[in-house]
N, C-alpha and C positions, 0 to 999 in steps of 0.2 A: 723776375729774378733780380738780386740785387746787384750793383756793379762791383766789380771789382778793380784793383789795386792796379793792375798791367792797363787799365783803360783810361787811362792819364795819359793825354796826348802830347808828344814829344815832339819837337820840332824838325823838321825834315833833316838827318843825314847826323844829326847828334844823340848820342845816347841819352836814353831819356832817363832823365833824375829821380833819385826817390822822391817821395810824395812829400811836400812838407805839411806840418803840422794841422797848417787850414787846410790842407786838402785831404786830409784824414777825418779830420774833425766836419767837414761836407756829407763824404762819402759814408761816413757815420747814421749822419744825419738822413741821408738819401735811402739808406736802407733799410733803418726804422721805421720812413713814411712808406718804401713801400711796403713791408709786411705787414705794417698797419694795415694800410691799405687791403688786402689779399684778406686779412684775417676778418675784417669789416663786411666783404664782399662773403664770405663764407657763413659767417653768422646771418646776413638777408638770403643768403640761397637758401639757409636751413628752412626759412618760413616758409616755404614752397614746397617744403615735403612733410605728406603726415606724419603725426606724431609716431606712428605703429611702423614705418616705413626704416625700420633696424638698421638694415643695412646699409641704406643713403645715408643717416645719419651717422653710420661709423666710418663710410668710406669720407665723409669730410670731417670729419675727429681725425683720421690720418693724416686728410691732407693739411688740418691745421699743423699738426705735432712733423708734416715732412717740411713746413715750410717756417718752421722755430728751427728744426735741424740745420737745412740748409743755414738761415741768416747767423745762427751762432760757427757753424764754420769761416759762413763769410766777416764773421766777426774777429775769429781766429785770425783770421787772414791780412786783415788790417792792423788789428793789435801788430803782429809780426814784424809789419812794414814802418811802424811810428818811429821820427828821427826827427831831429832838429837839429840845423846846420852848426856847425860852431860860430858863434860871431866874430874870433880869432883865429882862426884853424894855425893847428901846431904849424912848426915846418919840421918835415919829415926828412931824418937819414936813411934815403932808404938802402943802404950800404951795410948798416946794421942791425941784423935781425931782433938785436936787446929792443934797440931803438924802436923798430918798427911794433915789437910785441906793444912795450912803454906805449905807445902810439894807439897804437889800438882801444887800450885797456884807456886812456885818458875821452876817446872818443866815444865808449860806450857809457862811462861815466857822465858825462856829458848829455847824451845822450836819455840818459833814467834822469840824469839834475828836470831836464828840458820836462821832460814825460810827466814827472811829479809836480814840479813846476805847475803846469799845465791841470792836471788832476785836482790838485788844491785851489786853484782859482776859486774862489766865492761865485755864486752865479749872480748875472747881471741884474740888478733893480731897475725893471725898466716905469714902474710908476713911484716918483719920489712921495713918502707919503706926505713931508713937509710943506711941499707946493701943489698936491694934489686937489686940495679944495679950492682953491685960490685958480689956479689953471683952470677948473671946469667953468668957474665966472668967465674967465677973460679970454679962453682960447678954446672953446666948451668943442665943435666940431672936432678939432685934432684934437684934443683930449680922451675924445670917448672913442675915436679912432685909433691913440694908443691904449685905448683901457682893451678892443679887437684886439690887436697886437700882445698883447703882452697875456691875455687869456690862451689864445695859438699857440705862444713859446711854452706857455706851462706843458701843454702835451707834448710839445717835441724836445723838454727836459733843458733850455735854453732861456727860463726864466725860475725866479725864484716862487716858493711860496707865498714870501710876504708882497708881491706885485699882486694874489690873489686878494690877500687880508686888506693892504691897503684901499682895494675897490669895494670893497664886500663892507668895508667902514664908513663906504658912502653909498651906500645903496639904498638909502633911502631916496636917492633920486631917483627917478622913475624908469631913464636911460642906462643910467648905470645898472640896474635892476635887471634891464630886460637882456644889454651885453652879457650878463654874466650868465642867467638865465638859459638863455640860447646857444651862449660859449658850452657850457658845461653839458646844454642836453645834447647837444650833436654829438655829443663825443661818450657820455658815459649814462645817457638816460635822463629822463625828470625825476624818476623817483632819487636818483642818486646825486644827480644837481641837485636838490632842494635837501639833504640830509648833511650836504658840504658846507650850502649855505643857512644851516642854521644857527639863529643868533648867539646862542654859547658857547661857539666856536671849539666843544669837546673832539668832534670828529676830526678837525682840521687838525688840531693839537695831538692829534694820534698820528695823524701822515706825518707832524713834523718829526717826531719822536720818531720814527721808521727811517724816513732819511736818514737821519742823524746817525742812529745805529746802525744802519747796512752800508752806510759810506766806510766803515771800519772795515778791518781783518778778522778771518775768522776767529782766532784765537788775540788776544785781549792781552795788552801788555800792562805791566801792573807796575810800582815803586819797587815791589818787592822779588816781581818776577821780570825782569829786562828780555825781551824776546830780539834774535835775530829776525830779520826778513823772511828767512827762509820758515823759522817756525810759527809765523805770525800765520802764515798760510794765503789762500786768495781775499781779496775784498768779496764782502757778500754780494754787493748791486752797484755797476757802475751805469749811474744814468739815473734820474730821477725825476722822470714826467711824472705830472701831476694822473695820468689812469696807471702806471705802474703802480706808484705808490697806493691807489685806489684799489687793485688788484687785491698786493700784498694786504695789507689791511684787512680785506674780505677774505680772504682766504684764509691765513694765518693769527691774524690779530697781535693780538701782543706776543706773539708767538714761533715769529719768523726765524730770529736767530736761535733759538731751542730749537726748531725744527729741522733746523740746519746743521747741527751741531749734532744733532743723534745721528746722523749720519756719516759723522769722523770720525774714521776709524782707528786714528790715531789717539784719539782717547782711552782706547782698550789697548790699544798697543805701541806707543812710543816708537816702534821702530817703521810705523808706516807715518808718511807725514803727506799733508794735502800740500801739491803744488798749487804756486800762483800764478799760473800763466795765460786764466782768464777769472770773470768773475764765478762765484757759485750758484750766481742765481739771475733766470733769465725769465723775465715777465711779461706777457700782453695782457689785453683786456680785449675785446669785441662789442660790439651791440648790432646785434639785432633793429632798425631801425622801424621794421615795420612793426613790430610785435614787444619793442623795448624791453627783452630777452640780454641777460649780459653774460656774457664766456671772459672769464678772469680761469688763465691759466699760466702757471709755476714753471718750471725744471729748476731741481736740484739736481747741479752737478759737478762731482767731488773726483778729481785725479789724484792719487795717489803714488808714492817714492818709496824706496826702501832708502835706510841708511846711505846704500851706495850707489844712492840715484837714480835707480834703474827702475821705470815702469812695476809698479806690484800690485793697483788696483783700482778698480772705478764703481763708484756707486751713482744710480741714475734715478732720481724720482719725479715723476710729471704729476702734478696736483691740478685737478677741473673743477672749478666752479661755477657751477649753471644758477642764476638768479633770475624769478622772471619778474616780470615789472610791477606785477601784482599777483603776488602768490594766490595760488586758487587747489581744491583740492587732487587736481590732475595735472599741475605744474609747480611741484616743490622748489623748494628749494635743495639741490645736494651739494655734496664734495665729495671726491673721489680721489684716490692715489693710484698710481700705476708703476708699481717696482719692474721698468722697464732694463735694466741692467747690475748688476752685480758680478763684479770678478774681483779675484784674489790671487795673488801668485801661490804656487805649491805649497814654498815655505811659510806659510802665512795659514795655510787652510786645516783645518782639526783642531782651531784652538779656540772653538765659538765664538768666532766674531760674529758671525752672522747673526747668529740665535740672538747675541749681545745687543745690538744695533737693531736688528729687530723688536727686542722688546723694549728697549729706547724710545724707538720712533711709534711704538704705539700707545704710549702713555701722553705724547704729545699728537698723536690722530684723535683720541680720545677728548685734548682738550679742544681741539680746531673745528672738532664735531664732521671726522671725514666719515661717510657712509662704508665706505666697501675699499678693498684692497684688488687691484687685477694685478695678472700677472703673465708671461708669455713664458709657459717652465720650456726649454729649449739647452741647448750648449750642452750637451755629451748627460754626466748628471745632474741637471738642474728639470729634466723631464720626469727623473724620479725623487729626488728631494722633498719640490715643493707641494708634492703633497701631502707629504707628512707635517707641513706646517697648517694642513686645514685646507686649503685651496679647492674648490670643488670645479665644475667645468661653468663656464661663461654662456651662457645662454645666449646673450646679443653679439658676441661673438661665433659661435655656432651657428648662428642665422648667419652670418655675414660669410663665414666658411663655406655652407652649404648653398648659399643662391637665395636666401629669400624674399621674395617678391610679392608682400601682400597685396591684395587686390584689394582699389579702392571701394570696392562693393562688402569688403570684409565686414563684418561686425566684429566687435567686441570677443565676444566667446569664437568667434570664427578663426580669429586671427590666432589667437591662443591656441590652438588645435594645431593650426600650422608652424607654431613656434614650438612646439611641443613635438610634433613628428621631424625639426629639423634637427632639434636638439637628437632627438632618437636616432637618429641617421650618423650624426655628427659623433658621438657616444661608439657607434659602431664599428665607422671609417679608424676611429683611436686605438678602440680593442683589436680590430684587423690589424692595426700597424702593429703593436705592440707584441701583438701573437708573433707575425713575422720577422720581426726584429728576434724575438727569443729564439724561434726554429734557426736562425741564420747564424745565430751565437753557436748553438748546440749543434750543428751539422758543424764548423768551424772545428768543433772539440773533437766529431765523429761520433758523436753520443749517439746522433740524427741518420735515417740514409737520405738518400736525395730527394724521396718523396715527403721527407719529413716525418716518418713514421720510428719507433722502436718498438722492440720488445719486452722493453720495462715498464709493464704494466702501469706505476707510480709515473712514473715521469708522464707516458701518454694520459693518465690520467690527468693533469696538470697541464700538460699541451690542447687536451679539449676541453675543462674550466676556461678557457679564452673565451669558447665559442658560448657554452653554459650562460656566461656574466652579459656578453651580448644579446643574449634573446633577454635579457631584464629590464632592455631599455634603458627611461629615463633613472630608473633606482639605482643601476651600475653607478658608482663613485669611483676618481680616480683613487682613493685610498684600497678600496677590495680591489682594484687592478693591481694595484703595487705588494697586496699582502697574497696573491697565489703565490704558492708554494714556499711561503715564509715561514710555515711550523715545521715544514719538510726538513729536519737537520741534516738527514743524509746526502740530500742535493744539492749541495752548494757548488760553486763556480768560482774561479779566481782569473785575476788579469795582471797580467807583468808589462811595465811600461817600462820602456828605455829611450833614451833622447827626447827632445824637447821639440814642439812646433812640428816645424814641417818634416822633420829628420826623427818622428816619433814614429816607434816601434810599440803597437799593443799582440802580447800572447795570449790568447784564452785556453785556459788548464779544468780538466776536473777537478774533484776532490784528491783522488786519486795520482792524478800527474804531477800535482802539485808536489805531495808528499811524496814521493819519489826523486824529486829532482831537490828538495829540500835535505833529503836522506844523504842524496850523492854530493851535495857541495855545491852543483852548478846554482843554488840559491842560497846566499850567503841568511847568517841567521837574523842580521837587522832588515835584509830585503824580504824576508819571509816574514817577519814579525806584521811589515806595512801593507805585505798583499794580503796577510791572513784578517787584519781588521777590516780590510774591503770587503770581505766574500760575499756574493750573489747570489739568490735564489731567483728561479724564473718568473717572477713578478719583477725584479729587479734586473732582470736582464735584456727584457722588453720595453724597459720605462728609459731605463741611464742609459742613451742610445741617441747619438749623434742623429739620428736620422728623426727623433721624437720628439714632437712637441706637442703641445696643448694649449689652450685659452682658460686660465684660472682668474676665480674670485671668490674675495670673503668674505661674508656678511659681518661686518662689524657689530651690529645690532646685541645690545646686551640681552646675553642666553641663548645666541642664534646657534645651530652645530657648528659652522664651521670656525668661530668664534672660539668655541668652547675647545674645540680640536688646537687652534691657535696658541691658545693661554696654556694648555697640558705638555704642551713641544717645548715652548720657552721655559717652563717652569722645570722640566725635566734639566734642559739644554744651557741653562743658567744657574742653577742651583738655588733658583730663587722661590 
């Protein structure tokens, strides 16, 4: 775990001081190495479990992505705490509350001066290239013990890139050669050390280009357009070790802030704006030591404002890149996205943003060459939604749901059999939920009696279609879950919300009830207008259900179904 800000020890019997600047800038530094650390240790455990072993392998995919969570909170946390003493300090009236406000506002000025200050600093050159060759004749031991040094700092973002170029300009020495060598494979592989250190220096020329552009804000201030702070948005990447940069690069390519940018939503909508009160983008890299296997993984992540400040929305994306150290035809190379979060406040929702940003960000997966899209559909409707964007059920998640435990005696076709009857299992345990979620709606309305049964032949009919779609097994798709009773017009359902959060009131109405309490006033005609474009049919009343979720994914592959399901929703949902 990484430390935090209250564990700055304070001298017996005095309140302890905020932290200053070097003691942020430590504790920065302390929690980087460990997650390193932990993320390092995770990628060598992987080698320890076969390849078919699903489920170990996704239970340490979580703990990778629990343990980016935590450090970007404890990241939070520290940002928070950043001050720098005044060298002056005012003298305060504090008799005068003007005075004290004036007081305040001069110290937090101060304050951000310090912080920016600080921010802009050029990073340290710790091999002069002037004196470099000259120094290896004359003091050649400390020299190549600063050429260690200053390889070290580039991973812990503490040295510049040209402390690399400058040794890589003398590496024809045979020492220098082998520091750098060594430096780089420990950290990022030999296949990838030796593509850093090649002599046309194009690759290197690419990381510098990245730095350079994600040390910026999101949005880009121009002669012509003078941006505020506020609209400028967050910086993309604060911190720029040489495996971050390496990361980004693999992952993204020339592509990072495009990729980052389809997902501001304030692009489609001026009255959402990304706040800056951390970076947007949060990098590791791993290696696999025994197997020199590399895990380069992303988070995009974008907080969102309304005009009047107030919290209105968060987009979350994790991008995986598995590289192995020598591609072979049972260890690709992929990429992966995981649309792990999406909200939007009320007033913001029905106006296609999603659809928008979605078909954004797929035009730029398309160029980064991402494999597949996951998805965790959950949060009230987002268990019915996201299948209408194509999402079909997650197979290595389904194994990871249901328990599976291949046996190292498994073959090949064996294991498949068993990934196969989990996934069937898993498929089942959904349609079970789903069916009950819809009986628990409908009993609610009094449609239902307790047993769950009517004597509306149609409706029961549709109540046992659950069970029907379940004996299909692996064929059942969440889209025929979500389209029972979707051509049914006479069976629709509606819901009346009132209050917000935890003071929310939902009513569930027939068709029937609805139109009568519409007739009499107690539903005014713009409140009826909003619940009447909601209406639910019992495919829908089983999926858009607090209590539902699923494990989604989509093959991006061009021509694939769920692909093809993908491209028809946006093109409807955009007008495009």
């Amino acid at each position: 775990m990484p430390p935090h800000v209250n564990q700055i020890p304070a001298e017996r019997g005095r309140e302890t001081p905020p932290p200053t600047l070097e003691q942020i800038v430590d504790l920065k530094q302390q929690g980087e190495e460990e997650l390193f650390s932990l993320q390092s240790l995770i990628s060598q455990t992987r080698d320890s479990i076969p390849e078919d072993d699903i489920m170990s392998i996704a239970e340490l995919s979580a703990l990778s992505t629990q343990a980016q969570s935590e450090f970007s909170a404890f990241t939070s946390e520290i940002n928070a705490s950043e001050r720098r003493p005044s060298p002056t300090p005012p003298t305060f009236d504090l008799g005068d509350p003007d005075q004290e406000e004036a007081n305040e506002k001069q110290l937090r000025a101060q304050r951000e001066l310090a912080r920016k200050q600080m921010q802009a600093q050029p990073k340290q050159a710790l091999l002069n290239a002037e004196s470099y060759t000259e120094s290896l004749r004359s003091n050649r031991e400390a020299t190549l013990k600063q050429t260690e040094e200053a390889i070290q700092k580039l991973f812990k973002g503490s040295a510049s890139l040209e402390d690399l170029e400058t040794a890589i300009a003398h590496s024809e020495d045979s020492d220098v050669q082998r520091i750098l060598m060594e430096g780089l494979s420990k950290i990022l592989g030999e296949s990838m050390a030796r593509k850093i250190l090649e002599s046309d220096g194009e690759y290197r020329k690419k990381l510098n280009e990245i730095q350079a552009d994600l040390s910026k804000t999101l949005n880009l201030e121009t002669e012509d357009k003078p941006l505020s702070d506020k609209e400028k948005g967050p910086v993309l990447l604060k911190g720029s070790s040489l495996e971050k940069l390496v990361a980004i690069q693999e992952i993204f390519g020339s592509h990072a802030r495009e990729m980052i940018q389809a997902f501001d939503l304030g692009r489609k909508n001026p009255e959402l704006q990304a706040t800056s009160t951390k970076p947007a983008l949060e990098v590791t890299y791993a290696l696999n030591k025994n197997t020199g296997e590399s895990y380069m993984h992303a988070v995009v992540d974008l907080n969102f404002a309304s005009a009047q400040n107030s919290a209105a929305g968060n987009v979350n994306r994790s991008f995986l890149k598995i590289k192995p150290e020598t591609p072979t035809p049972g260890t690709v190379e992929k990429t992966s996205v995981t649309h792990y979060i999406f909200k939007l406040g009320a007033e913001f929702q029905g106006d296609g943003l999603a659809a928008d940003m979605l078909s954004e960000s797929l035009k730029v997966y398309d160029k980064i060459g991402v494999k597949e899209i996951k998805t965790e559909a959950n949060i009230d409707m987002g268990g019915y939604v996201w299948q209408s964007y194509g999402f079909s059920w997650d197979m290595e998640a389904a194994a990871s749901d249901t328990g599976l435990r291949p046996s190292e005696s498994m073959n090949k076709d064996e294991y498949q059999e068993a990934a196969e009857r989990n996934l069937r299992i898993y498929i089942k345990r959904k349609i079970g939920n789903a069916k009950n979620n819809a009986i628990q709606r409908l009993q609610q309305m009094s449609v239902l009696d307790a047993s769950g049964k009517t004597e509306n032949k149609e409706l029961q009919g549709l109540i046992d279609s659950y069970d029907t779609l379940a004996e299909r097994g692996t064929g059942a798709t969440p889209q025929e879950l979500a389209r029972i009773g979707a051509k049914e017009k006479n069976l629709r359902f509606y819901r009346q919300v009132k209050g917000t959060g935890f003071t929310e009131e939902v009513t569930w109405m027939t068709a029937q009830v609805f139109e009568q309490r519409r007739s009499s006033g107690e539903i005014n005609a713009e409140e009826a207008k909003k619940i009447e474009q909601n209406a639910f049919h019992i495919g829908k009343l089983g999926m858009a259900h607090e209590d539902f979720s699923w494990s989604g994914k989509i093959d991006l592959s061009q021509g694939s179904p769920t692909r093809r399901i993908l491209e028809e929703k946006l093109a409807r949902s955009t007008n495009s």
